[in-house]
C-alpha positions as CSV (number, residue, x, y, z in Angstrom):
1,X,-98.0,-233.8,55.5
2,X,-101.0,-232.4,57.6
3,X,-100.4,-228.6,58.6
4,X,-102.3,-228.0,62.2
5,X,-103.0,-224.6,63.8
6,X,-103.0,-224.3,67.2
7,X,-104.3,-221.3,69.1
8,X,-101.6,-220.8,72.0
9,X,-103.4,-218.1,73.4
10,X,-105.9,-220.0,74.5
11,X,-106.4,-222.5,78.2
12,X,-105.7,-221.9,81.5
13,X,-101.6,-222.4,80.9
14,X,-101.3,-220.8,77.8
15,X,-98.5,-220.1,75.8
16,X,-96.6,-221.9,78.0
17,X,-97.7,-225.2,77.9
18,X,-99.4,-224.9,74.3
19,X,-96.0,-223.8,73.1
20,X,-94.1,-227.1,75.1
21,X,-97.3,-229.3,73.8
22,X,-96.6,-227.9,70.2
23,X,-92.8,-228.7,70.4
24,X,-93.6,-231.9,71.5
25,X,-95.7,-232.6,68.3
26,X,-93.3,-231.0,65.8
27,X,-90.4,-233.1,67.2
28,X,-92.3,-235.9,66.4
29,X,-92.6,-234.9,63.1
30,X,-95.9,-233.2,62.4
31,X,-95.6,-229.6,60.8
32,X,-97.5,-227.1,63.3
33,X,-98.0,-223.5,63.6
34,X,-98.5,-221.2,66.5
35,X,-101.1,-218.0,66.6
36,X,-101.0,-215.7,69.0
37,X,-98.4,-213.1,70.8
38,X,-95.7,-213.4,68.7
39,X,-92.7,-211.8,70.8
40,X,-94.2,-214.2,73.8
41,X,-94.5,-217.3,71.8
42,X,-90.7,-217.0,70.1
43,X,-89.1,-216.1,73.5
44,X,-90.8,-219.6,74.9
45,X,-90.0,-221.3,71.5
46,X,-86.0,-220.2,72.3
47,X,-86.0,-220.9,76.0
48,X,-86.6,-224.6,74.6
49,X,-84.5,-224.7,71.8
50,X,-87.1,-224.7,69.6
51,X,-86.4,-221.5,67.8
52,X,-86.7,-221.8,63.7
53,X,-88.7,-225.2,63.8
54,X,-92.1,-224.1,63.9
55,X,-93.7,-221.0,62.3
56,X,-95.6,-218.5,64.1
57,X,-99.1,-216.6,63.0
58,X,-99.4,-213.1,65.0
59,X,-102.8,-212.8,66.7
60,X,-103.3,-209.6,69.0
61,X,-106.2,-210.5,70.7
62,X,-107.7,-213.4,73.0
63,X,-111.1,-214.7,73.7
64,X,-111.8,-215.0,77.5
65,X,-113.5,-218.0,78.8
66,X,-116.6,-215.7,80.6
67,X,-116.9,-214.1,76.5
68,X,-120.2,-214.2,74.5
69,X,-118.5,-217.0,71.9
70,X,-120.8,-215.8,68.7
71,X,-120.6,-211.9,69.7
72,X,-116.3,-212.3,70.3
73,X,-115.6,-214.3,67.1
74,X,-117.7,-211.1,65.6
75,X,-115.9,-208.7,67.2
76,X,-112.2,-209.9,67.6
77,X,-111.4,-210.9,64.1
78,X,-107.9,-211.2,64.9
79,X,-108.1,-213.6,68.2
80,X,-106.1,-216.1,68.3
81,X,-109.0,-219.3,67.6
82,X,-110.0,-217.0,65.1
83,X,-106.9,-216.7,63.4
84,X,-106.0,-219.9,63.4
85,X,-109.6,-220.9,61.9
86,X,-108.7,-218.7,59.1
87,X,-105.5,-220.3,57.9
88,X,-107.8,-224.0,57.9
89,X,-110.6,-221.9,55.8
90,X,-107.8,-221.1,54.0
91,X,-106.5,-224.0,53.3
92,X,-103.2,-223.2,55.0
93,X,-103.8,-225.3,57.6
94,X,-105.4,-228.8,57.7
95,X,-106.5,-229.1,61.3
96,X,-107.0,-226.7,64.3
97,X,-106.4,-227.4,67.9
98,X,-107.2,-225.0,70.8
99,X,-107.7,-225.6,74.7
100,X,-109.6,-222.3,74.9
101,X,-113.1,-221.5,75.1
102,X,-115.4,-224.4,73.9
103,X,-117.9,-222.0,72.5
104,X,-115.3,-220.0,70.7
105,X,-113.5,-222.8,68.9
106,X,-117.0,-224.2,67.7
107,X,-118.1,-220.9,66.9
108,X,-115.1,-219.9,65.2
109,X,-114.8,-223.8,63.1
110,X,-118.3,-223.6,62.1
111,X,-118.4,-219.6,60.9
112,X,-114.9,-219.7,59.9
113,X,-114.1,-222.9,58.5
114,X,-117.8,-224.0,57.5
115,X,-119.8,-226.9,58.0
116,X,-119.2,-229.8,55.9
117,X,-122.6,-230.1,53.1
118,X,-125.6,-231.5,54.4
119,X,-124.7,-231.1,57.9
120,X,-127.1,-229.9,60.4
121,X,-125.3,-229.9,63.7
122,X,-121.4,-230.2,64.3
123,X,-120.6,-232.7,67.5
124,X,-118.6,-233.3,69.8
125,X,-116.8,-237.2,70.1
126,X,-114.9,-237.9,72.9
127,X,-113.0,-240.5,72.5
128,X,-112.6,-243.3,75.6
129,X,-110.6,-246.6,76.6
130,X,-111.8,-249.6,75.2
131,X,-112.3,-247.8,71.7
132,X,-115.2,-246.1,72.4
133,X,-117.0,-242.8,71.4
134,X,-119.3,-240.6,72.9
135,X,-121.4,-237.9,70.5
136,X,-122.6,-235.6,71.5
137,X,-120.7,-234.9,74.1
138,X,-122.0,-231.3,74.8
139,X,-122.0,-229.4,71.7
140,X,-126.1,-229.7,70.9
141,X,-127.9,-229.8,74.2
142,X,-131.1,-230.4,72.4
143,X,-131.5,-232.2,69.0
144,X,-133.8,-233.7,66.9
145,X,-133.8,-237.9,65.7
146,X,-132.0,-236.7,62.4
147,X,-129.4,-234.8,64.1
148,X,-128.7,-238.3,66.1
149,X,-128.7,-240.2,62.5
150,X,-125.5,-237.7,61.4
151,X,-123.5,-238.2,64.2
152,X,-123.9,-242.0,64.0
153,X,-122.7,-241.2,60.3
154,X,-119.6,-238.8,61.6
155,X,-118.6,-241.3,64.7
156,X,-118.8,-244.2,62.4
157,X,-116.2,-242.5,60.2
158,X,-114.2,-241.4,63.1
159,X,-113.9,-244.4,64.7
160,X,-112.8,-246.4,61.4
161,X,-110.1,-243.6,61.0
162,X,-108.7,-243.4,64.6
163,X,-109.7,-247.4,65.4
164,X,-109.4,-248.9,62.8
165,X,-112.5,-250.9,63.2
166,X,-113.9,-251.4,59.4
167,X,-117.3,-251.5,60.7
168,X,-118.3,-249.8,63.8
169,X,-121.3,-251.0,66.3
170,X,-123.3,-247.9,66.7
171,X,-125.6,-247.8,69.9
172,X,-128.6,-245.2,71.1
173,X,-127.8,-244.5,74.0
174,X,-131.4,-245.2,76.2
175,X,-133.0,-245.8,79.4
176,X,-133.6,-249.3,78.5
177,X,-132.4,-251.5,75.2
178,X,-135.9,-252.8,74.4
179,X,-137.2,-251.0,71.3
180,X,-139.5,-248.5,72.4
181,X,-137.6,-247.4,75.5
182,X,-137.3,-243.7,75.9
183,X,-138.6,-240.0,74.4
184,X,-139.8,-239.3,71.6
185,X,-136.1,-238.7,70.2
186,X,-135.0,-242.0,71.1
187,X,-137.6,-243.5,69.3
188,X,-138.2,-242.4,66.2
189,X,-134.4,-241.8,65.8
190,X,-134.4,-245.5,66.5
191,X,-136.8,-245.8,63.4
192,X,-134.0,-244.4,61.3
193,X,-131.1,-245.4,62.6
194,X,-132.1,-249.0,61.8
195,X,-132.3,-248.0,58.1
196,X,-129.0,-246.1,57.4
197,X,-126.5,-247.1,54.6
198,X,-123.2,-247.5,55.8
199,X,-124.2,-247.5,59.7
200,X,-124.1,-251.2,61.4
201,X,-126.8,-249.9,64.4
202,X,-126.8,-252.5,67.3
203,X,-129.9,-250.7,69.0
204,X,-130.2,-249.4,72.2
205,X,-127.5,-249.1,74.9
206,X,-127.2,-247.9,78.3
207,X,-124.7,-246.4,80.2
208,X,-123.1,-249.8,81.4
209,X,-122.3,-250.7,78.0
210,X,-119.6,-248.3,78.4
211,X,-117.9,-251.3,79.9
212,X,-119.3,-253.8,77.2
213,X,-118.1,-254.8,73.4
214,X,-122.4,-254.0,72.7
215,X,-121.8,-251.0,70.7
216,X,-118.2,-248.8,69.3
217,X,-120.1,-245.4,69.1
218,X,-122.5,-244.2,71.3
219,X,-124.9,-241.6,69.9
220,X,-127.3,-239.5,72.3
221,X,-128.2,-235.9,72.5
222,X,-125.1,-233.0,73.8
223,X,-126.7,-232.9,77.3
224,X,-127.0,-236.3,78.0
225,X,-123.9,-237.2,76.7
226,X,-121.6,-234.4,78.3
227,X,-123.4,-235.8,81.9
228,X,-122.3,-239.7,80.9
229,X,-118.9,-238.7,79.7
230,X,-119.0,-236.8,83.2
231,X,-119.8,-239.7,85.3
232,X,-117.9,-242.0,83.6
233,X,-114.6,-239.9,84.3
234,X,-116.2,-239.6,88.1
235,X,-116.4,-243.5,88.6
236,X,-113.4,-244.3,87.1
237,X,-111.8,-241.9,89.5
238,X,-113.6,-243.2,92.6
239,X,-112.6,-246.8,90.9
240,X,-109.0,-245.9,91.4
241,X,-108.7,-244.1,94.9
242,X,-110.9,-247.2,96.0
243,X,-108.1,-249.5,94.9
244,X,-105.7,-247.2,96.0
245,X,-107.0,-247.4,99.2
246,X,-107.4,-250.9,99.2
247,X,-103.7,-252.3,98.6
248,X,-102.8,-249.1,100.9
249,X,-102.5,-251.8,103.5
250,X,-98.3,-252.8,104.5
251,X,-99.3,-256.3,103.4
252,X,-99.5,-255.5,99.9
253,X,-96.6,-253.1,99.0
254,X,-94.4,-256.8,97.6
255,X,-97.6,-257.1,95.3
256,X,-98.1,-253.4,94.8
257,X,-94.4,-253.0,93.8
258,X,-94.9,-256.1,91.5
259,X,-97.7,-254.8,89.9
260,X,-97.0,-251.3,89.6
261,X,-96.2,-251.1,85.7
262,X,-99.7,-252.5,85.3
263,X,-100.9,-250.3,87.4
264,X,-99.2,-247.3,86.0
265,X,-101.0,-247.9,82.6
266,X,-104.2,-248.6,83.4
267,X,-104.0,-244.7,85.1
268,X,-102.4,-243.3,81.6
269,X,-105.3,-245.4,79.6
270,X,-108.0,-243.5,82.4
271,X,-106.1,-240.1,81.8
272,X,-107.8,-237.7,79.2
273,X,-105.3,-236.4,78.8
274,X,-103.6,-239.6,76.8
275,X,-106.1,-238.5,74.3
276,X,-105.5,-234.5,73.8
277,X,-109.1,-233.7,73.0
278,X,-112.4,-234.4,71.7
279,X,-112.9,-234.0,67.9
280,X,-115.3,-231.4,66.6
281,X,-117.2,-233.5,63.8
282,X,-119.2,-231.9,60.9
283,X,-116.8,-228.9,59.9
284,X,-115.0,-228.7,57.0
285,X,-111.1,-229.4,58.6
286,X,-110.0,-231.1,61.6
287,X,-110.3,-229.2,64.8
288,X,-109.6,-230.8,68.2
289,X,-111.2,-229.2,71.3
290,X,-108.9,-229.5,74.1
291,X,-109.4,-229.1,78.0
292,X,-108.7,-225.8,79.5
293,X,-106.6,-227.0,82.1
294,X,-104.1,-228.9,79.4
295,X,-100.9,-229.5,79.9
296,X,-98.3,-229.7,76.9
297,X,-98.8,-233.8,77.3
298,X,-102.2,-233.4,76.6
299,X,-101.5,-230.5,73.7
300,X,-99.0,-233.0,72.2
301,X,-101.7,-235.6,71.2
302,X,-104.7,-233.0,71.2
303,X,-102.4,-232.3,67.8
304,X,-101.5,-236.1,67.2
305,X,-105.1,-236.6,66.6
306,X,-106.1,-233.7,64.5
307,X,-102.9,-234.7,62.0
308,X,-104.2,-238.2,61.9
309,X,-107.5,-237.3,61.1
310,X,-106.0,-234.9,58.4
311,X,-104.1,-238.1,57.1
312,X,-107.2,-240.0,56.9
313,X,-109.5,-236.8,55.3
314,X,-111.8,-237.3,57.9
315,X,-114.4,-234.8,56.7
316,X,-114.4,-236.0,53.2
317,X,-115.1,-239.8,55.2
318,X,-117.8,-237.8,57.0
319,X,-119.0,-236.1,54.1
320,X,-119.2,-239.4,52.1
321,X,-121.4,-241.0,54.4
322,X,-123.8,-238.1,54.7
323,X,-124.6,-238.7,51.1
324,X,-125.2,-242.4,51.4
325,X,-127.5,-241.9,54.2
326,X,-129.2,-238.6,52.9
327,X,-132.3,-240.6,51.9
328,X,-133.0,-241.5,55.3
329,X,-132.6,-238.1,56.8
């Protein structure tokens, strides 16, 4: 059974909701382990019960969200991310989660843990409805065509694993699907992409096909994905509180009462937090990037999906790939 970490020091409501989240997960039968305060994290683990069912790793310091990421993982060897970093490195742990500072939990997977051979840039997938994934989603705001081939490679392998789809449909994300479309980048990293074992590549997408079956992996650079991921969580917002307004109306509340299971779960399916987290791809373990603001829902299946992806040795899947398509790149 998968071991995760999870940093409860860090996110807007930590301990309290990481420790919650955490119970959540163990009680569902994955084995976690807390870092951080100790005496704060056993007196939360006791006021639920919880007391004896999941070990904890002391950590006495914290990384801020306003901290330098690369000078505080230097400098606060024992903080919390840190920490828990250490006991994947280790091999203690198989996964990490943390809802801290995005800059310190990549800093502290890719200096701590490592990078899995032959990669060049970790990413960021963010998983959507429909079975889609977004890469990068903000880790790289800059990249070069090879760096797009990789995380076609990595979101390939994570969509297979979390999916289940045997062979994913990998699109560039572009102005335009006409080859030729788009900067340099999309251009020649069309060129390669189109000749990479392993990776079925459907060609060019656009942001619509977010709403299409065109492509199961989206690959684009960190700054242009983190804006689509963005605005796609923007319209489906403004989607809802249009509908909401619309069957607002006296008329419909016999429909809207009728209805409201379906309802219900199209708004869990729209809520990130049904998903936890986005997966950090490219480091040698399983870390899951959660949002600052989670709640212990959303820290409950931020560490469902880094156990899963320990079940289904992810990077080993990832690191697989790389070496089938190492003679493109």
């Amino acid at each position: 059974m998968a071991r995760i970490a999870v940093d409860a020091m860090g996110g807007d409501r930590a301990p309290d909701e990481i420790v919650h989240g955490a119970v959540a997960a163990a009680r569902s039968g994955i084995d976690v382990v807390l870092v951080g305060d100790e005496a704060h994290i056993s007196a939360l683990l006791g006021d639920g019960g919880a007391t004896g069912e999941i070990d904890i790793v002391p950590a006495s310091q914290v990384i801020g969200m306003a901290e330098d990421p690369g000078s505080a993982i230097r400098d606060k060897k024992d903080a919390s991310v840190t920490v828990a970093a250490r006991l994947v490195a280790t091999g203690e742990a198989q996964g990490m989660v943390s809802a801290g500072s995005t800059g310190a939990a990549m800093a502290a997977a890719v200096f701590v843990i490592g990078r899995i051979g032959g990669v060049s840039r970790p990413a960021i997938a963010t998983l959507l409805p429909l079975g889609k994934i977004i890469l990068d989603a903000g880790a790289n705001l800059s990249c070069r065509p090879e760096h797009l081939v990789q995380f076609a490679v990595m979101g390939s392998a994570l969509s297979s694993s979390h999916f289940g789809i045997a062979e994913p449909a990998v699109g560039l994300l572009n102005i335009g699907e006409e080859e030729g479309k788009g900067r340099d980048l999309e251009k020649e990293a069309y060129r390669l992409l189109g000749s990479v074992p392993g990776v079925r590549f459907v060609g060019n997408v656009e942001g619509r096909d977010l709403a299409t079956d065109r492509a199961d992996v989206i690959v684009t650079d960190g700054f242009t994905g983190n804006v689509l991921l963005k605005s796609a969580e923007g319209a489906a917002r403004m989607a809802l509180r249009l509908l909401l307004e619309a069957v607002a109306d006296p008329a419909y509340h016999q429909a809207v009462a009728t209805l409201s299971p379906a309802l219900l779960e199209v708004r869990g399916r729209l809520d990130p937090e049904s998903t936890g987290g986005a997966a950090l791809l490219g480091v040698e373990g399983n870390v899951v990037i959660a949002h600052g603001s989670s709640s212990r829902v959303a820290i409950d299946n931020a560490i469902a999906l880094a156990a899963e992806s320990a079940d289904h040795d992810l990077p080993a899947k990832i690191e697989k790939g790389l070496a089938a398509a190492s003679s493109v790149v």
